[in-house]
TORNUBA-327860 format. One line per 8 residues: number of its first residue (from 1); their letters; for each residue x, y, z of C-alpha. Coordinates in nm, 3 decimals, padded with zeros to 5 digits, m for minus. Layout:
N
NUM> A> X Y Z; ...
# end
This chain:
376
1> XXXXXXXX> 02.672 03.484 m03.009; 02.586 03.542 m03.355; 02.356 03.238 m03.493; 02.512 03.025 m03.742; 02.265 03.101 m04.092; 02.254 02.838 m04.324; 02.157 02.807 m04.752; 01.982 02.607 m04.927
9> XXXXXXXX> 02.241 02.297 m04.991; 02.313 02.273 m04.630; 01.913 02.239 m04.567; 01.920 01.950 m04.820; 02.199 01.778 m04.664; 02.017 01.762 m04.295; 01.717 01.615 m04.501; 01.967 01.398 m04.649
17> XXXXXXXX> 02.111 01.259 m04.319; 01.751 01.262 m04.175; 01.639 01.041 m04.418; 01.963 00.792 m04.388; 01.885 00.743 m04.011; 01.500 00.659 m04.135; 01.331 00.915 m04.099; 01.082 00.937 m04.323
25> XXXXXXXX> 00.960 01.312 m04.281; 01.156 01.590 m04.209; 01.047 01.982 m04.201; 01.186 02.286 m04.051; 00.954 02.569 m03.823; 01.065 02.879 m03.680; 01.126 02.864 m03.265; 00.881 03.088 m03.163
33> XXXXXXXX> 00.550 03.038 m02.940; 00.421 02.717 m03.072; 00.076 02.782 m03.267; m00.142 02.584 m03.060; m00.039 02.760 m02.733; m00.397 02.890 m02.653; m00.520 02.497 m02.719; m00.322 02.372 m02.474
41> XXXXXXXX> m00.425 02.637 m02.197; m00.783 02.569 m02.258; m00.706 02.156 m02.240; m00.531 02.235 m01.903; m00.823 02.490 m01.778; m01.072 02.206 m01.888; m00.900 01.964 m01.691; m00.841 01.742 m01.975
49> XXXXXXXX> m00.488 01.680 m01.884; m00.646 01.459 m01.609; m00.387 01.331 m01.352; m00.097 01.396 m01.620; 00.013 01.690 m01.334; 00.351 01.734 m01.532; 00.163 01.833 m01.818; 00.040 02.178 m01.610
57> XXXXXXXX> 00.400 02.242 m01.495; 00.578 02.560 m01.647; 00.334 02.566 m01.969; 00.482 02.877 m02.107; 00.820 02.690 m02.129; 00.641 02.401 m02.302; 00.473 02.605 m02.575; 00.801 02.811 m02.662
65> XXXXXXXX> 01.142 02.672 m02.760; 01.342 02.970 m02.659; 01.273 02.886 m02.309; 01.358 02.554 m02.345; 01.729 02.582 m02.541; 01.827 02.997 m02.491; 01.877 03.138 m02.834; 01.686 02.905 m02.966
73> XXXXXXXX> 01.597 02.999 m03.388; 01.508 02.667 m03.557; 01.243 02.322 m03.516; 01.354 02.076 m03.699; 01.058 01.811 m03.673; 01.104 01.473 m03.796; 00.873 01.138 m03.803; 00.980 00.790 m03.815
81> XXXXXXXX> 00.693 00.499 m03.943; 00.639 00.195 m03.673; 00.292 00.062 m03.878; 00.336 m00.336 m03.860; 00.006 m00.438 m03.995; m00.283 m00.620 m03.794; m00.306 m00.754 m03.497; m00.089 m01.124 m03.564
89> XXXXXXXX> m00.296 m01.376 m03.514; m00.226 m01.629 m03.295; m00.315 m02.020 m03.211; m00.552 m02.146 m02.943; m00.878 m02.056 m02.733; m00.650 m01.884 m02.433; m00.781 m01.555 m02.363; m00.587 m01.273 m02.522
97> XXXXXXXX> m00.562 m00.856 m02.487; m00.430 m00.600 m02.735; m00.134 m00.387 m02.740; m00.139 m00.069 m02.929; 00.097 m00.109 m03.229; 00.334 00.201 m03.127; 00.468 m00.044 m02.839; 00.510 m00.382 m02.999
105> XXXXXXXX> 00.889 m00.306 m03.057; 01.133 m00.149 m02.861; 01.096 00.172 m02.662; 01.051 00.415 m02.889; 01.149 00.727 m02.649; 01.534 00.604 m02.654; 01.529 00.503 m03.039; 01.364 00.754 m03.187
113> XXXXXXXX> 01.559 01.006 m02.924; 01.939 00.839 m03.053; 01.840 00.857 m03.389; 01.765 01.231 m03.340; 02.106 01.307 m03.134; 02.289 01.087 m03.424; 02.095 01.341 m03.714; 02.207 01.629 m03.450
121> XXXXXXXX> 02.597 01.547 m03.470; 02.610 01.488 m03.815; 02.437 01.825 m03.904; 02.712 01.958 m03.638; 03.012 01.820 m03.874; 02.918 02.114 m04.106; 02.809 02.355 m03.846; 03.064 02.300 m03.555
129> XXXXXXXX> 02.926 02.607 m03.392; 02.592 02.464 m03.335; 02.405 02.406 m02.999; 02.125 02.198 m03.017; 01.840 01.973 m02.802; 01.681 01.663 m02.903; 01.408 01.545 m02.779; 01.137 01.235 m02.843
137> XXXXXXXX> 00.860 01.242 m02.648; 01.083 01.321 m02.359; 01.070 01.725 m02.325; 00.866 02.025 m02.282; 00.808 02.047 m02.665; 00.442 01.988 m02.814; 00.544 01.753 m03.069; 00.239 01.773 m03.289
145> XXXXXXXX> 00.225 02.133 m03.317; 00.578 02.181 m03.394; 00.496 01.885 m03.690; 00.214 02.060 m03.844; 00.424 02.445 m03.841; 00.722 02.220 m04.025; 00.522 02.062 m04.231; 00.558 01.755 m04.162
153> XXXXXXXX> 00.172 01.640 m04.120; m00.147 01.783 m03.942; m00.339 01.737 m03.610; m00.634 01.552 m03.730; m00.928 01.606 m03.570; m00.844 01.273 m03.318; m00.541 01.499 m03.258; m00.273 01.277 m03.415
161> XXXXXXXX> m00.089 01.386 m03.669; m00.198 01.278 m04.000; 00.032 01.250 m04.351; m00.093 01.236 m04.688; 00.167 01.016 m04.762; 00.143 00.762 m04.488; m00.148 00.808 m04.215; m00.024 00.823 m03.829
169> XXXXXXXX> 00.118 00.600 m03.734; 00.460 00.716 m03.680; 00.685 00.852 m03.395; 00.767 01.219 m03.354; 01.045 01.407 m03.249; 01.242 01.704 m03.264; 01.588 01.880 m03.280; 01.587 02.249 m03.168
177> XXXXXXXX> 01.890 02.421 m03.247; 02.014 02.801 m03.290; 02.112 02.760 m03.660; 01.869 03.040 m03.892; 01.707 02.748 m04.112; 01.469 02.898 m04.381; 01.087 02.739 m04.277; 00.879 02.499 m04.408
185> XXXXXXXX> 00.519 02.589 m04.536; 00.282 02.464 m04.278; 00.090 02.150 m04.324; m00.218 02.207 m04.498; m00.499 02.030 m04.299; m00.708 01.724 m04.509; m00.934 01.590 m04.274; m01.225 01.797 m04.466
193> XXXXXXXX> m01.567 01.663 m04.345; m01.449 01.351 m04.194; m01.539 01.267 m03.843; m01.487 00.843 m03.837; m01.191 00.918 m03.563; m01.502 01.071 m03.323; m01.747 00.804 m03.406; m01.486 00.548 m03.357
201> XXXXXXXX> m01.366 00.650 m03.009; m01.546 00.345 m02.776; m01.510 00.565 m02.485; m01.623 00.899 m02.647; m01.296 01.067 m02.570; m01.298 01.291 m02.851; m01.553 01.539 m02.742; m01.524 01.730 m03.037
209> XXXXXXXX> m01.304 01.764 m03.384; m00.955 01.835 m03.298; m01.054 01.815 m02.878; m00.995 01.534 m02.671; m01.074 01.466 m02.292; m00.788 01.243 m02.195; m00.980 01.128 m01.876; m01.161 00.897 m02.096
217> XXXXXXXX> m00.912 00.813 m02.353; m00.831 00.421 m02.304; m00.469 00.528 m02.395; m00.406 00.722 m02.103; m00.625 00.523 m01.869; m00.468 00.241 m01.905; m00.065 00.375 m01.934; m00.056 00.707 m01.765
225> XXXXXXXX> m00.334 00.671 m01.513; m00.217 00.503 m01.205; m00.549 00.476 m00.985; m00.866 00.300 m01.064; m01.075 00.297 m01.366; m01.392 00.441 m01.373; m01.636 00.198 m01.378; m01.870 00.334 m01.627
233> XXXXXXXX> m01.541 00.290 m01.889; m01.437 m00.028 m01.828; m01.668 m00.261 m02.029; m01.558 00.027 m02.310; m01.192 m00.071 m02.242; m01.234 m00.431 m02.424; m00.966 m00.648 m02.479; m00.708 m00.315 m02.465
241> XXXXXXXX> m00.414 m00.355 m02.216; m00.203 m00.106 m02.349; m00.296 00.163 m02.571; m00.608 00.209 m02.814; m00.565 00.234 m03.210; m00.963 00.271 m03.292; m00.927 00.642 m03.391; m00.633 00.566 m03.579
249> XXXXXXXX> m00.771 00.286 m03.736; m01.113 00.444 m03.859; m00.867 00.713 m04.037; m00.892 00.698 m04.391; m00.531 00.854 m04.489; m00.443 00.555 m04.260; m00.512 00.288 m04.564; m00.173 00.495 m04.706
257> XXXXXXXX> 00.018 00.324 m04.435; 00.308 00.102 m04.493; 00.441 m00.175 m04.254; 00.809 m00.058 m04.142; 01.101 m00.295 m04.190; 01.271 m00.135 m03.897; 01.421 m00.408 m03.681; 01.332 m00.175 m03.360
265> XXXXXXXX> 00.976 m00.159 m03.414; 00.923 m00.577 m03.494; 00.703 m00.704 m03.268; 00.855 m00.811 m02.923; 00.842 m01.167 m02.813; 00.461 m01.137 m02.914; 00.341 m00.886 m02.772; 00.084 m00.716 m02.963
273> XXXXXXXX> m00.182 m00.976 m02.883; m00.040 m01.179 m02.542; m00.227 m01.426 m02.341; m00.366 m01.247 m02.058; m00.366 m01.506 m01.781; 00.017 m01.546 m01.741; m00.002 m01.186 m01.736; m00.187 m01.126 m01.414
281> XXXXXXXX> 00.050 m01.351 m01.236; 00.382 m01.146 m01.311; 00.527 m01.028 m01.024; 00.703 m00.713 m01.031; 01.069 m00.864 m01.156; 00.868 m01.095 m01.372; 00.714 m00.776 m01.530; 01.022 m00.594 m01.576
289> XXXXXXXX> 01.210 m00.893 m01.709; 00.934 m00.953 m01.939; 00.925 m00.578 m02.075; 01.271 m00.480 m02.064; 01.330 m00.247 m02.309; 01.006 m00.165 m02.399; 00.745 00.089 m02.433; 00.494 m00.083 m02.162
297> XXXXXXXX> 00.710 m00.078 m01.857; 00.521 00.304 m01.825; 00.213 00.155 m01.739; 00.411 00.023 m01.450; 00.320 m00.361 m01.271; m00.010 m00.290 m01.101; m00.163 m00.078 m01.339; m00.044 m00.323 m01.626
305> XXXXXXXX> m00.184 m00.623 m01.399; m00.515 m00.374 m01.383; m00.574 m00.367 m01.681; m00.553 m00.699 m01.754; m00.794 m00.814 m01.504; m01.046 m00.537 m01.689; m00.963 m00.734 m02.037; m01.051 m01.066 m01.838
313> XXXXXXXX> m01.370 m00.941 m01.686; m01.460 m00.797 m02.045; m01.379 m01.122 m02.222; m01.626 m01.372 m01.958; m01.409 m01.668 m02.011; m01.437 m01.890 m01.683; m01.073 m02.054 m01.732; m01.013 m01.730 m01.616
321> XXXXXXXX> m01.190 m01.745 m01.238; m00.919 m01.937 m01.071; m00.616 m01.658 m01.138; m00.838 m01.357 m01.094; m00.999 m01.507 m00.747; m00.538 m01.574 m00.677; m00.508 m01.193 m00.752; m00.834 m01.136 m00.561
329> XXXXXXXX> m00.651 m01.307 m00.248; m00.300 m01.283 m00.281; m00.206 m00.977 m00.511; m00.010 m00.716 m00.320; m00.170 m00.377 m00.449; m00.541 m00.320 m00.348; m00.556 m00.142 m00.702; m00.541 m00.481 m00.882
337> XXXXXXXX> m00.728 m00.704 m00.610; m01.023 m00.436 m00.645; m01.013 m00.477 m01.070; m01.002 m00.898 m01.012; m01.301 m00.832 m00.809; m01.526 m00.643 m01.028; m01.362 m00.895 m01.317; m01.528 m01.177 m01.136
345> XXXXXXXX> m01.850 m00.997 m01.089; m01.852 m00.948 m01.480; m01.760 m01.309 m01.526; m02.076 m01.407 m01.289; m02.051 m01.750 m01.323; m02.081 m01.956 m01.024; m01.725 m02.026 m00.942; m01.695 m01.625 m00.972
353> XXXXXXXX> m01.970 m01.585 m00.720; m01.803 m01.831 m00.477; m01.444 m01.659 m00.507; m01.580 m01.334 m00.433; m01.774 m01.497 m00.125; m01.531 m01.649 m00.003; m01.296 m01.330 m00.069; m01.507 m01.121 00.144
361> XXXXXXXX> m01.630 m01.375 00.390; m01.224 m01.384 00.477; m01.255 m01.011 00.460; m00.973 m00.993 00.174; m00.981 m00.596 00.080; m01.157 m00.497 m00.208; m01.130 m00.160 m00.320; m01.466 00.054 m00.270
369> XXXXXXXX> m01.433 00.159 m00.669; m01.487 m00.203 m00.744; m01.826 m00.302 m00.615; m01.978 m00.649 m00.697; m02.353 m00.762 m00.704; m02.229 m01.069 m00.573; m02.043 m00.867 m00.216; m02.316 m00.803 00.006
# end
């Protein structure tokens, strides 16, 4: 089949209807092999995929489009804003983590992904011959390369892609259809001399402008990672339970950034700074009934439960002994009773010491990763 080619007016309408769904960016590449193909081989020969394993499957379908939707000719690349201010403060001495902003509303993989199939049938009403993909985070497409050729923003040198307009914090996504649509200049890159993302980083995951070692990253240790956290990167981790903003939030184009009105990225029965203890305690209905819907079901119970006890042990507060020495004793996965354990040890107060005594005196299992000065 012949692909459909398109003018000018019919590229303005598809901005048009992007726009109307709320998108705020919208920019058109050619489907060919992405530009940052030889990036991500080196990330992947580097290792700095870490345990992401899907990441290293098929890469030459993931850096070109053709392979992904056959005859394949245009990216269109949108972004949608989910910037909601602050952290909201909250009321009271309870302990408390942080939730990286992205997931204080509603999953943003289905949103973003219906907004894009919506943008794809409407385009279709005036091209019925179309075929087409959409995709949000969901597909072998490297979203941020495919936003920079379209011009809708550039990788910054923490590797999120920055606009002039308004900073990075917004969702990507993609439709790739076979239509011809004349291309977008590429995003000219602003970042200059800047390096406050790198300086920023508390773990020092960006090992270089533009390079970043995702082993270290507190965003994927504590989402996609699913075993234990190194211990020389835990006190790094903070208060974090879900995501890191740092890099984002030493940007400078970030001060550009508007909160969103969107009523799917409002903040979710507060969740961008929750009490921790209740937390540790959810089993793994309580979990999924708490998150429903939402972007932190990924990190999945235990590793959410994890990280938690990390935030305790970080934070020292000793109303939190008695529910990290229950998860010490009574939590199901050995991944979260070893995290309570070196929690405690942090805490080192002397109801800590005695839990953990007691814990191994009654040989409870305590994962080798999470040693304790107070376990002989």
């Amino acid at each position: 089949m012949i692909p459909s080619q398109t003018n000018a007016s019919t590229k303005e309408r598809i901005r048009g209807q992007a726009r109307a769904l709320g998108f705020q960016a919208i920019g058109f590449a050619s489907a060919s092999v992405a530009p940052h193909a030889e990036r991500l081989s080196a990330w992947l020969r580097e290792g700095h995929h870490g345990t992401m394993r899907w990441m290293a499957r098929d890469p030459e379908r993931r850096v070109d489009p053709r392979r992904v939707l056959a005859g394949a000719r245009t990216v269109i690349s949108v972004s949608l804003p989910y910037y909601r201010g602050d952290w909201p403060a909250r009321e009271g001495a309870a302990p408390r983590g942080r939730i990286a902003r992205y997931a204080w509303g509603r999953d943003y993989h289905k949103r973003v992904r219906g907004r894009l199939r919506r943008l794809a049938r409407a385009i279709v009403t005036g091209c019925p011959d179309m075929r087409w993909l959409a995709y949000a985070d969901t597909g072998p497409m490297l979203d941020r390369a495919w936003a920079e050729r379209a011009g809708v923003g550039w990788i910054g040198k923490n590797t999120n892609v920055i606009s002039k307009e308004s900073g990075s914090y917004s969702f990507l996504g993609e439709v790739l259809t076979d239509l011809v649509i004349e291309p977008d200049p590429r995003a000219r890159n602003r970042c200059g001399t800047c390096a406050r993302c790198i300086a920023a980083c508390p773990t020092g995951a960006i090992v270089g402008p533009y390079r970043l070692d995702a082993r270290r990253c507190i965003s994927y240790l504590t989402i996609e990672h699913r075993g234990s956290i190194p211990l020389e990167l835990r006190e790094a981790i903070g208060t974090r339970i879900f995501g890191c903003d740092d890099c984002q939030e030493a940007c400078p184009w970030n001060r550009f950034a508007m909160p969103t009105q969107d009523p799917d990225f409002m903040e979710h029965r507060g969740q961008g700074t929750p009490e921790l203890i209740p937390l540790l305690s959810l089993d793994e209905e309580g979990f999924r009934e708490r998150y429903l819907g939402t972007a932190i079901l990924r990190a999945r119970r235990a590793g959410f439960a994890r990280n938690v006890a990390v935030a305790l042990g970080n934070i020292g507060d000793p109303s939190s002994v008695a529910p990290l020495r229950r998860a010490l004793e009574e939590d199901p996965e050995p991944l979260v009773r070893g995290h309570a354990a070196w929690a405690l040890g942090r805490i080192a107060s002397g109801p800590a010491a005695l839990a953990l005594r007691a814990a191994a005196a009654r040989r409870v299992f305590i994962a080798s990763s999470s040693t304790s000065p107070f376990i002989s």
